[in-house]
C-alpha positions as CSV (number, residue, x, y, z in Angstrom):
1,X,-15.0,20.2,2.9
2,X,-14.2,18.6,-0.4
3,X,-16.0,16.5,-3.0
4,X,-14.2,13.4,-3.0
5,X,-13.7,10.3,-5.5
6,X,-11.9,7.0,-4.4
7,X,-11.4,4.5,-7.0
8,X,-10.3,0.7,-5.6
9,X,-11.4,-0.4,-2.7
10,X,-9.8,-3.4,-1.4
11,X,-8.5,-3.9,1.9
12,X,-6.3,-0.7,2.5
13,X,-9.0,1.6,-0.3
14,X,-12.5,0.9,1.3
15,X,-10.6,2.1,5.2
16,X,-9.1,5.3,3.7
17,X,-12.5,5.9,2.0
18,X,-14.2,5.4,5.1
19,X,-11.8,7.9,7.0
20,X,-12.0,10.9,4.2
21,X,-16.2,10.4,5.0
22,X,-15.4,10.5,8.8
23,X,-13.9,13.7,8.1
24,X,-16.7,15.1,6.6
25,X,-16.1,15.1,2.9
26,X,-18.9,14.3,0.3
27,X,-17.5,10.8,-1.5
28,X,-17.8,9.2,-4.8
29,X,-17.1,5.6,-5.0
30,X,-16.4,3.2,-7.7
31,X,-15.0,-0.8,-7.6
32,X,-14.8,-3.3,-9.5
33,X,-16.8,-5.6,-7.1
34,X,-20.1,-3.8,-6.5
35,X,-20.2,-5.6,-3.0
36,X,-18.1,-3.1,-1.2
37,X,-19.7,0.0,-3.1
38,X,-22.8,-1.0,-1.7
39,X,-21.8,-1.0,1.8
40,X,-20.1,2.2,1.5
41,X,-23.2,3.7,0.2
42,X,-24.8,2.5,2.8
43,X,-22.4,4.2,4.9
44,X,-23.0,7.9,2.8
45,X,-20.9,7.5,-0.1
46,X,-22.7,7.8,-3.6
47,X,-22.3,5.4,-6.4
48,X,-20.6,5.7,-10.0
49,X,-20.2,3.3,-12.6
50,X,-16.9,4.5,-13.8
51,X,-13.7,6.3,-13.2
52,X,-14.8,8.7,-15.5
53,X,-18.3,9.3,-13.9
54,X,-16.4,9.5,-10.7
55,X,-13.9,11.9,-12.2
56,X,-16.7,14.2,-13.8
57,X,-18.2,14.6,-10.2
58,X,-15.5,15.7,-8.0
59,X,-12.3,17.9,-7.1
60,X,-10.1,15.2,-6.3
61,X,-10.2,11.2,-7.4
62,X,-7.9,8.8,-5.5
63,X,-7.1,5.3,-6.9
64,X,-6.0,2.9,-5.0
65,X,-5.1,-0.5,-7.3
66,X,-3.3,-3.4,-7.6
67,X,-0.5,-2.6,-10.0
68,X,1.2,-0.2,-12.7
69,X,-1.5,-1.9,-15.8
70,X,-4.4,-1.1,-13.6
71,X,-3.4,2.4,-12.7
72,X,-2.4,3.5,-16.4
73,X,-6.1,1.9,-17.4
74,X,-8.0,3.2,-15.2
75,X,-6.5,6.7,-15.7
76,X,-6.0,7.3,-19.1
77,X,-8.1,3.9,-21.0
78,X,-11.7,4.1,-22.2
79,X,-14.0,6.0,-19.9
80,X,-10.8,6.4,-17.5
81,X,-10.5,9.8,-15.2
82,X,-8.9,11.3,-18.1
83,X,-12.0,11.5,-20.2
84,X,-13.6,13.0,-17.3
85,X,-11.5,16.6,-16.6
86,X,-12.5,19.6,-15.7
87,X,-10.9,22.4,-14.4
88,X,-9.2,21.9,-10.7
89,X,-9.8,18.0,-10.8
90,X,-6.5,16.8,-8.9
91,X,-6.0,13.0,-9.4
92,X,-4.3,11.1,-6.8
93,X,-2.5,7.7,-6.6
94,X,-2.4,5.9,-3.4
95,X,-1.5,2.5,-5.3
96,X,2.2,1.6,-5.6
97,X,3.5,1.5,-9.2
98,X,6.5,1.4,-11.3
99,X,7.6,5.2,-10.9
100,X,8.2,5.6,-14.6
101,X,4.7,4.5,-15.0
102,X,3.7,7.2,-12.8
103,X,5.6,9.8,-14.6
104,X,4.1,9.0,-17.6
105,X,0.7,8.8,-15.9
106,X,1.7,12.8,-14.8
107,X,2.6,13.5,-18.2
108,X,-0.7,12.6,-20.0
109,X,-2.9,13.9,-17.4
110,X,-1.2,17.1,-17.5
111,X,-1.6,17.3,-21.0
112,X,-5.6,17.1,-20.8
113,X,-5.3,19.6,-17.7
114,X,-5.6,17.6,-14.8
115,X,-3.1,18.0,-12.2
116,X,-1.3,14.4,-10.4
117,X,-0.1,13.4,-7.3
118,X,1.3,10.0,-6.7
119,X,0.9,9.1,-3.6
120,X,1.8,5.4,-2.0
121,X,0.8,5.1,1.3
122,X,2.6,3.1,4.3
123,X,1.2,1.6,7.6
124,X,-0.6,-1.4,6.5
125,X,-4.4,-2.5,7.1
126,X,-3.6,-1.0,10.6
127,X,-2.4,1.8,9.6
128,X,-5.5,2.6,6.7
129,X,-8.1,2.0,9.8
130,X,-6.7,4.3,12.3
131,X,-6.2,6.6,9.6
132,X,-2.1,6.8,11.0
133,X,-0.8,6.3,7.3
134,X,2.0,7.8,6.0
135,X,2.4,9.1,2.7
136,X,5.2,9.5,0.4
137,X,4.1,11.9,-2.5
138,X,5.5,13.2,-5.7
139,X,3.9,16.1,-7.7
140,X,4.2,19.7,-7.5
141,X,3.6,21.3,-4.1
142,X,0.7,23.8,-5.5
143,X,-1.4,20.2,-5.5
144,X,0.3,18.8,-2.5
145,X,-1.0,21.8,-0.8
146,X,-4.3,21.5,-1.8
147,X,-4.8,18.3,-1.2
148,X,-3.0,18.1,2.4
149,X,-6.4,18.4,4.0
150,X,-7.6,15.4,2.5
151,X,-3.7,13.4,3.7
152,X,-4.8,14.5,6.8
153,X,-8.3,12.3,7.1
154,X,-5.7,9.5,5.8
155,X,-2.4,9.8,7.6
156,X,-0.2,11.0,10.4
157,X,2.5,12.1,8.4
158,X,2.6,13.4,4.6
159,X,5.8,14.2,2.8
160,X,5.9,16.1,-0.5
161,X,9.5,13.6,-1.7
162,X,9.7,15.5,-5.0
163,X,8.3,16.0,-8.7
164,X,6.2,13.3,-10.2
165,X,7.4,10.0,-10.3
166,X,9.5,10.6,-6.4
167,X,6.8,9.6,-3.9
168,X,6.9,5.8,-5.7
169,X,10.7,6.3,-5.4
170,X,9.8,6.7,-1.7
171,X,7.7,3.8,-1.8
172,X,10.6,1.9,-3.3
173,X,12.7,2.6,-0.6
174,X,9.9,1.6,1.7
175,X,9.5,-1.7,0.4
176,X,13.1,-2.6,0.4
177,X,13.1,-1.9,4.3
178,X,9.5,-3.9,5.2
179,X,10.7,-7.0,2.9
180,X,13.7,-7.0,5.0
181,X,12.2,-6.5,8.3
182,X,9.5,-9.5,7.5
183,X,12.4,-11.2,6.9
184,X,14.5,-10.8,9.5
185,X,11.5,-11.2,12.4
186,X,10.7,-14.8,10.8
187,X,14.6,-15.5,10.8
188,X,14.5,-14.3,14.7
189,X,11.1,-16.4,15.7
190,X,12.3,-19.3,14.3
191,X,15.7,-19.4,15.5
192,X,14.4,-18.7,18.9
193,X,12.0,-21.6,19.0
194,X,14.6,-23.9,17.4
195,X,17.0,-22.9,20.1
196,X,14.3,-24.1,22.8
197,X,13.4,-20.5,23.9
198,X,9.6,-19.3,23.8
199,X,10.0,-16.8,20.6
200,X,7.4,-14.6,22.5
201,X,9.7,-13.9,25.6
202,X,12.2,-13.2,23.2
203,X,10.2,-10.6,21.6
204,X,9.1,-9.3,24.7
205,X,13.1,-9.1,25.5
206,X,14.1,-6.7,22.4
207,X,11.5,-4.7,21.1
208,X,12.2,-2.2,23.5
209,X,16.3,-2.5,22.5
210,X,18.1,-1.3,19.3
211,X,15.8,-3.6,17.3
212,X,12.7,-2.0,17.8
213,X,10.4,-1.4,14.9
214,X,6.9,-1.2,13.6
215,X,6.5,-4.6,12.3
216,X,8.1,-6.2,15.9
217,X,5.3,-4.4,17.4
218,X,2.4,-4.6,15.1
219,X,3.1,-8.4,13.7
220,X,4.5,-11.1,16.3
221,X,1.3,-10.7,18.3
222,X,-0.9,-11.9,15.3
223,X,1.8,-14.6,14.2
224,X,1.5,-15.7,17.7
225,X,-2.2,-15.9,17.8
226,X,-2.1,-18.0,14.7
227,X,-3.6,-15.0,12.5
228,X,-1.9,-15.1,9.0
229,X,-4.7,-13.1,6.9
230,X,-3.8,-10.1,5.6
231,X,-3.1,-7.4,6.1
232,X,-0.8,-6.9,3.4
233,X,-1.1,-9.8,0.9
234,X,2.3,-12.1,0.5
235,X,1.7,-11.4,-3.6
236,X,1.5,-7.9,-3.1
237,X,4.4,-7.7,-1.0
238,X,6.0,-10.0,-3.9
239,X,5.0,-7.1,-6.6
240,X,6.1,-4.5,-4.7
241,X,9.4,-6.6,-4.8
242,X,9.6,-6.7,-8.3
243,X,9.1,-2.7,-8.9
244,X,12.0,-3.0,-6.2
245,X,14.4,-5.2,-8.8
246,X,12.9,-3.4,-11.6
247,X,13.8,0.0,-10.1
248,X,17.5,-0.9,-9.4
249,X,17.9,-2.3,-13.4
250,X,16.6,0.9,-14.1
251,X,19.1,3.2,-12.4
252,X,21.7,0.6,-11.7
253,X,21.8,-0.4,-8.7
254,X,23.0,-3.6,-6.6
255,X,20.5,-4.7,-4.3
256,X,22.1,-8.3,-3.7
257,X,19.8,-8.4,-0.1
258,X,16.6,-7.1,-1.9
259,X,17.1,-10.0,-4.3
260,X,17.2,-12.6,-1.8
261,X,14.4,-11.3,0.3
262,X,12.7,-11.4,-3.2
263,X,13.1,-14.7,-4.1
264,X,11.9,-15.7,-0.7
265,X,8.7,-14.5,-1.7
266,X,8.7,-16.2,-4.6
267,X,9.0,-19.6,-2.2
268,X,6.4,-18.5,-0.5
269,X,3.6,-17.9,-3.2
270,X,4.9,-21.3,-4.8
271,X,4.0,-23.2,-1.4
272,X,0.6,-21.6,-2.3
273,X,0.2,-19.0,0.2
274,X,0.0,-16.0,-1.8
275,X,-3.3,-14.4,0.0
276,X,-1.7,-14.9,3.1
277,X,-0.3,-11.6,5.0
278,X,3.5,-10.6,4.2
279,X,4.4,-11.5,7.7
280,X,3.5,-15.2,6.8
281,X,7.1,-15.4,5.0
282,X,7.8,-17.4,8.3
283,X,6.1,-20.5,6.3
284,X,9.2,-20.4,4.2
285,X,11.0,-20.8,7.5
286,X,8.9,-23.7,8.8
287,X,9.2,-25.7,5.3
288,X,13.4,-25.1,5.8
289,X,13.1,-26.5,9.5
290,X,10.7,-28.2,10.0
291,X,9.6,-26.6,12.6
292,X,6.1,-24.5,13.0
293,X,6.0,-21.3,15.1
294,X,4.8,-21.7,18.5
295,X,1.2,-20.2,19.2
296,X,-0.8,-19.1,21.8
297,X,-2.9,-21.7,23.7
C-alpha cells in the first residue's frame, strides 16, 4: 500500500479520497475548507496545512481543483507541491484544465524532479462514490504504471491517452460529448411533455434503443424526482465548455455545436442557477416554453 496525498476535496475529491482509504492506503489531506478535512480525519486520513506539507509526506499527491489558476498555484506557487519534492514523489491531476496549462505544469515539475500525471476523471458524483470512474491520463507510462494501483481504488477503467498534456485532450473530448448529451435529453423531455406524452414513458421507451447512454440512465430519474443538486455543477460544466472553445482556437478547430451548447450554459448561469447540477440545463428549456418538466407525485 501506498502513502497517499489528495489535495481538493469538493464533491468528486473528498469520494475518491474516501475510496483510495477503503483500499487501504495511508492518506494525507489538505482543503481549503477545514470542514471536510476534519471529517476525513475522522474517517483515518491525517491532516496538513499545505500542498507542500502534503507533498513532503507522501509518494503520490492528487489534486483535484476547480480550474487551470488553481492547479498551476497550488503546484508550483508559494508552499505549492513543488517546494515539497523528493525523490519518487509522482504528482497527479484529477482536476480538468487547459491542457497547455498542464503541459507546462509537467514541464516545471520535471524540472525540480517530480514526475506528473494529468489525470481528469469521468463518471460524475456517481461515478467518484462507487469508485467506477474513468480516467483519461497523459504522462509517461513508467508513472502511469506506478500509479495504476491507486486508478484502480478510483475507477473502472484507466487509459494512458498519451504524453503530458493528452489525458486533458481526452477530457476535452469528453466534455464536448456530456454537454451535448445534457443537451439533447432536456431537448427530448421537453418536447415529449409538450407533445402531451409522459416524458418518463418516453424514456422508459428508448433507453434501451440506439439512444442509449449513461446520462439517459443515470439523470432522468433525478430530473423526474425534482432533484437538481449536483452532481456536476452547471458552472463547472460551463468551464469545462470554455477549455472546449479555448481548445478548438488553439488548434483550429470548428466546433459550431460545442458553441451553441456553450452558450446555453451561459443562459443558464445568467437565470441564476449556476450551483445547480449540469443536467439542470432543462431550465433553459422551461424559460423557452413555458413549460416545467413533469415530476413524480
Amino acid at each position: 500500500m501506498s502513502k497517499v496525498g489528495y489535495i481538493g476535496l469538493g464533491i468528486m475529491g473528498a469520494s475518491i479520497a474516501r475510496n483510495l482509504m477503503k483500499a487501504g492506503h495511508e492518506l494525507v489531506v489538505h482543503n481549503r475548507s477545514r470542514q471536510i478535512v476534519d471529517q476525513l480525519v475522522s474517517e483515518g486520513a491525517t491532516a496538513a496545512f499545505s500542498p507542500k506539507e502534503v507533498a513532503q509526506q507522501v509518494d503520490f499527491v492528487f489534486t483535484n481543483l476547480p480550474d487551470s489558476p488553481d492547479v498551476e498555484q497550488v503546484m508550483l506557487g508559494a508552499n505549492g507541491i513543488i517546494e515539497g519534492a523528493h525523490d519518487g514523489l509522482i504528482a497527479i491531476d484529477n482536476s480538468t484544465i487547459k491542457p497547455e496549462t498542464a503541459r507546462m505544469i509537467a514541464e516545471k515539475l520535471a524540472a525540480a524532479g517530480i514526475e506528473s500525471l494529468d489525470a481528469p476523471v469521468s463518471g460524475g458524483d456517481v461515478g467518484a462514490k462507487n469508485g467506477t470512474l474513468t480516467i483519461m491520463v497523459g504522462g509517461s507510462q513508467a508513472a502511469f504504471d506506478q500509479a495504476a494501483h491507486l486508478f484502480q481504488a478510483m475507477g473502472k477503467a484507466w487509459v494512458l491517452v498519451g504524453d503530458s498534456g493528452a489525458g486533458q485532450i481526452a477530457k476535452v473530448c469528453n466534455q464536448i460529448i456530456v454537454g451535448a448529451q445534457m443537451v439533447a435529453l432536456a431537448e427530448a423531455l421537453i418536447t415529449a411533455q409538450k407533445a402531451g406524452v409522459d416524458p418518463r414513458r418516453v424514456v422508459d421507451a428508448i433507453k434501451g434503443g440506439a439512444a442509449q447512454m449513461w446520462t439517459l440512465d443515470v439523470k432522468p430519474p433525478r430530473l423526474f424526482a425534482g432533484n437538481r443538486n449536483p452532481g456536476f455543477k452547471a458552472y463547472m460544466q460551463h468551464k469545462d465548455l470554455g477549455i472546449v472553445m479555448d481548445t478548438a482556437k488553439t488548434y483550429g478547430i470548428p466546433l459550431p455545436m460545442s458553441a451553441v451548447v456553450t452558450q446555453l450554459y451561459e443562459a443558464m448561469l445568467q437565470q441564476g442557477n449556476r450551483e445547480l447540477d449540469n443536467s439542470a440545463i432543462i431550465s433553459v428549456y422551461e424559460s423557452l416554453t413555458g413549460i416545467k418538466l413533469i415530476e413524480n407525485e
